[in-house]
N, C-alpha and C positions, 0 to 999 in steps of 0.2 A: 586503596584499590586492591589491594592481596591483602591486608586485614582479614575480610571477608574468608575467603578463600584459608586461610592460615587457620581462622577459630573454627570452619567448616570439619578440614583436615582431624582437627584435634579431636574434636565429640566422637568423630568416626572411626578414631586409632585406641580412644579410651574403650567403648565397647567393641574393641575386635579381643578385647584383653578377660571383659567378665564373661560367666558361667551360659552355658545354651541351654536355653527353656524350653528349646521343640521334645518332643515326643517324639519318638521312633515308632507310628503306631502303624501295623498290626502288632509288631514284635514288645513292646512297651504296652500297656495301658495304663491310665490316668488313674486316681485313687478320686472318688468323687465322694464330698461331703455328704455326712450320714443323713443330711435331710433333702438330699440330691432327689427330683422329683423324675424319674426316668419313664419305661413301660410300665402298661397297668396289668395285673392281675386281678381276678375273679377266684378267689377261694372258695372253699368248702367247708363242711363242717366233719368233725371228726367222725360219723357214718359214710362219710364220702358223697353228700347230696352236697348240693349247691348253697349256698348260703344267702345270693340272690332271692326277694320274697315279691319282683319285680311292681316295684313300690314306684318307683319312675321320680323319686326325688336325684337318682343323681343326673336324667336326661334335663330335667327342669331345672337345676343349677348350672348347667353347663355354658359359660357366657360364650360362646361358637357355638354351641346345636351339635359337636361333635361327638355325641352319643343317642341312640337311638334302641330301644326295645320295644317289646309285643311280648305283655303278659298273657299267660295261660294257668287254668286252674288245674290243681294236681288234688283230686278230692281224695288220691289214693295213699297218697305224702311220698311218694316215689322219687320224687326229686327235689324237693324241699320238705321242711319240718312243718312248714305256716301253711301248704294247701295253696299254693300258687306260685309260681316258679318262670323264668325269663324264657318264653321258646325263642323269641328272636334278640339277641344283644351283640351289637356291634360300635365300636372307635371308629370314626375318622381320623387317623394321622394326620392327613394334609388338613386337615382342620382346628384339633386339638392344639391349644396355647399350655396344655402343662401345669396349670395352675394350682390343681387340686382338689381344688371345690366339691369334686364327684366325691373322692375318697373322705372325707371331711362331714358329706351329707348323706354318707349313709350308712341308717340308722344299725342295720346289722354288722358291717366291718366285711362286708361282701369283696368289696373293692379296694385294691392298693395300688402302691406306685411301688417299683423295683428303683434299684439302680443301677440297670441296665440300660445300657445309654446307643447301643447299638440295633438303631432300629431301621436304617438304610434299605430299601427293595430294588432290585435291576429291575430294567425294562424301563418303556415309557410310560406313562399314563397315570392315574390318580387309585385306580381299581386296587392295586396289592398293597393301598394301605390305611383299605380300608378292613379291620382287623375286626373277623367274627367270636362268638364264643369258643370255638371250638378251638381256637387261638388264645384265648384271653387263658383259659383253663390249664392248658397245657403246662407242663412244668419247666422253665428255662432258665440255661445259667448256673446252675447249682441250688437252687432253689427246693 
């Protein structure tokens, strides 16, 4: 009847003895494997146009729907090299599983994933994350 009790005691005094694996995080952060799939970016090419040719292969891969664009033509190449360019691209976070797929399927290298793992919004509601271009563009992190 304290058998129980006695081998209970023991498991719980051997780990009071090994190493603590929390994170002290904000003050710590984590090192995340190099093929760690975090926030996506939207590059450019070295004139500084967009490298999107809004081809809509990575909306049509996306097994959640969590990407969405509206291409537009650019006959002028002002914002792309190909003569047609993303006027509307936007992430759903609350949506988005992470997987990949977008970056994977497209065919230019438009799209990546960071390993920026810090993508949290205050407030309520669903709206701050849902993440437009002019977000995706933007340079963060050290990037």
């Amino acid at each position: 009847m304290i058998w129980p009790l006695i081998k209970g005691l023991s498991v719980t005094f051997c780990h009071l003895f090994k190493p603590h694996v929390t994170v002290k995080y904000p003050y710590e952060r984590r090192e995340v494997s190099e093929r760690y799939r975090g926030r996506h970016v939207l590059r450019r090419d070295e004139d500084g146009r967009e490298r999107c040719c809004a081809c809509g292969l990575c909306e049509e891969v996306c097994p959640a729907g969590a990407i969405k664009l509206y291409g537009k033509e650019d006959p002028e190449f002002k914002y792309s090299d190909v003569g047609k360019y993303a006027e509307y691209y936007a992430i759903d976070y609350a949506r988005c599983i992470f997987c990949g797929l977008c970056v994977d399927a497209c065919p230019r290298g438009a799209i990546e994933m960071t390993q920026d793992y810090e993508l949290a919004v205050p407030g309520p509601g669903r709206a701050p994350l849902l993440k437009t271009k002019e977000w995706l563009l933007e340079k963060r992190g050290g990037e």
